[in-house]
DOZA-702904 format. One record per residue (C-alpha): residue number from 1; residue in three letters; x, y, z negated. Coordinates in steps of 0.1 Angstrom, whole numbers. Layout:
! residues N
NODE,nr,rest,c1,c2,c3
NODE,NUM,ALA,X,Y,Z
...
This chain:
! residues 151
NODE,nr,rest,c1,c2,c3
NODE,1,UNK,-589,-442,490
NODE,2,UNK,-615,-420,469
NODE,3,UNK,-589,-401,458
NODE,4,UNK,-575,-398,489
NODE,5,UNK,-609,-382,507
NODE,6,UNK,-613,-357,479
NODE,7,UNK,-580,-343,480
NODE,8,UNK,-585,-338,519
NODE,9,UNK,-618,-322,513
NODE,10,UNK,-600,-300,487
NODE,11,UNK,-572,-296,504
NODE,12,UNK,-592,-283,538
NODE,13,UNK,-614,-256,517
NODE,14,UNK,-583,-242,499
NODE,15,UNK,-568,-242,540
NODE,16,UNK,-604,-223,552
NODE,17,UNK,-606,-197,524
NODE,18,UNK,-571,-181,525
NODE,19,UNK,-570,-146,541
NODE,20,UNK,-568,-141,575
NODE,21,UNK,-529,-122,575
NODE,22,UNK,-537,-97,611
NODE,23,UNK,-573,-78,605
NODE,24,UNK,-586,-52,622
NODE,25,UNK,-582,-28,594
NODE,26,UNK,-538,-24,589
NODE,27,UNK,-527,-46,557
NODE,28,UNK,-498,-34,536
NODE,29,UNK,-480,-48,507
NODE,30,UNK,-452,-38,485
NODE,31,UNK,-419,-47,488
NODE,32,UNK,-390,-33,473
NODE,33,UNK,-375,7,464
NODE,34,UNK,-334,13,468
NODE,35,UNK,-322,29,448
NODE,36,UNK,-352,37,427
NODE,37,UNK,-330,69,403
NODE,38,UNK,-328,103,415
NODE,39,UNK,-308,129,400
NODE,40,UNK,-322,165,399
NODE,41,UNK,-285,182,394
NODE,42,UNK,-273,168,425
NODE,43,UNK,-277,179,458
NODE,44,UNK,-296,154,478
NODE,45,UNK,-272,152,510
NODE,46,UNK,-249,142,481
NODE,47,UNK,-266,110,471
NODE,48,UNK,-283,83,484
NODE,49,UNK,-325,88,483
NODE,50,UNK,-348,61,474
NODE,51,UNK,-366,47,499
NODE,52,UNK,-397,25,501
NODE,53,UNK,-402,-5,520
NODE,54,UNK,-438,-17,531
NODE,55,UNK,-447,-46,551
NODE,56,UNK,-472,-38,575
NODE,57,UNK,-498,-61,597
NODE,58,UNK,-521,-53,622
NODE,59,UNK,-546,-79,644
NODE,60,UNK,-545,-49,673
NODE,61,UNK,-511,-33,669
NODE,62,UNK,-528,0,672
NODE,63,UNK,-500,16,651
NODE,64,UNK,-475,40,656
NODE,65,UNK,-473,71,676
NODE,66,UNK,-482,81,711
NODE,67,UNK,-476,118,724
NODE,68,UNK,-510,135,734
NODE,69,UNK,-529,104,731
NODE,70,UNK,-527,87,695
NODE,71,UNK,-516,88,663
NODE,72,UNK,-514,67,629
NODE,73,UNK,-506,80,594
NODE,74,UNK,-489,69,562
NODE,75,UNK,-507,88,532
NODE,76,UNK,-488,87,502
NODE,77,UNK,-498,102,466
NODE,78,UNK,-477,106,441
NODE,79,UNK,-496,94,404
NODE,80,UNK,-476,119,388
NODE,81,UNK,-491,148,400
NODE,82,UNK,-515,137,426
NODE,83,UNK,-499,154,452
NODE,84,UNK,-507,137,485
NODE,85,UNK,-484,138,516
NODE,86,UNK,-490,121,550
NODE,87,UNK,-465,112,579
NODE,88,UNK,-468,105,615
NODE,89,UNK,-454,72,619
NODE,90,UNK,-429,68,648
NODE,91,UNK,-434,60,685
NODE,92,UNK,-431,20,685
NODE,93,UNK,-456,12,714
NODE,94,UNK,-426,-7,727
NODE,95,UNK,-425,-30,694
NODE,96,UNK,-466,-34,692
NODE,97,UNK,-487,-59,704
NODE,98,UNK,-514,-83,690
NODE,99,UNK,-508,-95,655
NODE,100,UNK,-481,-71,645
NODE,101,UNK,-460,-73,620
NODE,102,UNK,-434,-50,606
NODE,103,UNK,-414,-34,578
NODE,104,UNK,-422,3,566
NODE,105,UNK,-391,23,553
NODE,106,UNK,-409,57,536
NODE,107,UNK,-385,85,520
NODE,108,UNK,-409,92,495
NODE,109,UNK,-420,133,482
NODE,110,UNK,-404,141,445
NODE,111,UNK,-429,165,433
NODE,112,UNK,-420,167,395
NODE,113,UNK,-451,174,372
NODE,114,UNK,-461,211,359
NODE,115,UNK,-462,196,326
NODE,116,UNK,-431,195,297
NODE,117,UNK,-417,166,309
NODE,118,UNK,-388,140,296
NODE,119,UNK,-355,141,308
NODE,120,UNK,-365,108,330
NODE,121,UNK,-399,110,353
NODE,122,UNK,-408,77,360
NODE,123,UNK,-427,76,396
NODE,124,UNK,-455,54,408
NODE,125,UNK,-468,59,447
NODE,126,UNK,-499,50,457
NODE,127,UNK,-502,44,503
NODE,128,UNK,-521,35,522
NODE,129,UNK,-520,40,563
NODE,130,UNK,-548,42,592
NODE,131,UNK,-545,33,628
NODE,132,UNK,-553,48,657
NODE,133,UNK,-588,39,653
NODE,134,UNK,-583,55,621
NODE,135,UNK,-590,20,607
NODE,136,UNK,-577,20,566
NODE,137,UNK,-557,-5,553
NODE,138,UNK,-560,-16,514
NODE,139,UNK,-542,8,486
NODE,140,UNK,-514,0,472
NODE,141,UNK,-493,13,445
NODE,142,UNK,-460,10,441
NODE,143,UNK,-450,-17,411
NODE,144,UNK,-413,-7,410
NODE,145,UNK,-404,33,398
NODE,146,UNK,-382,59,409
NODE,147,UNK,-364,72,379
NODE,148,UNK,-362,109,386
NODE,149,UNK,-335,122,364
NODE,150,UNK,-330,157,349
NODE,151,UNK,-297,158,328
């Protein structure tokens, strides 16, 4: 029965601690790149692009994009050359709501680096995105690379 009692009393601090998943501030999280090569000799409309995929929550769902009212952001910085972009994010009013929760597809920028470089660049991405109170969620950086090739 002792035993019993202390694994409740572990069991409900372990329960009370864990992260709340919807915040005010956006939360994002890595989750895959496909395909992660790119090849320099080949036109891109004549091969498939990487593409990033982040998971997204919000507590408000203050996300997305409204015409003459609001707007949110994706930043994204490349770690090669820290070159940062940012994107509008798409009109999803529609899809948001309280505790949202969603999937990010990002084409991201290939900005090579000025210096002598190897006949592979290997490209990290550091994003992060804001919300229409431009609220910013955590950093990430990317833990997969796109192989940017140069034959």
């Amino acid at each position: 029965m002792r035993y019993t009692v202390i694994f409740l009393l572990i069991s409900l601090f372990a329960v009370s601690c864990g992260k709340d998943k919807y915040t005010t501030n956006p939360q994002i999280s890595f989750k895959s790149v496909k395909p992660n090569a790119l090849r320099s000799d080949l036109p891109t409309n004549n091969q498939t692009l990487p593409v990033l995929t982040i998971g997204i929550t919000d507590a408000e769902g203050d996300i997305g994009f409204i015409n003459g009212k609001d707007t949110a952001f994706v930043y994204i910085k490349s770690l090669i050359n820290s070159s940062i972009d940012s994107f509008i994010m798409p009109d999803i009013q529609s899809l948001t709501g309280k505790n949202y929760e969603a999937d990010l597809l990002i084409e991201p920028p290939f900005k090579r680096s000025s210096r002598p470089s190897p006949k592979v660049d290997t490209l990290y991405y550091e994003i992060y995105v804001k919300d229409f109170a431009k609220n910013k969620s955590n950093v990430i950086v990317t833990s997969d690379p796109v192989y940017y090739i140069v034959p």
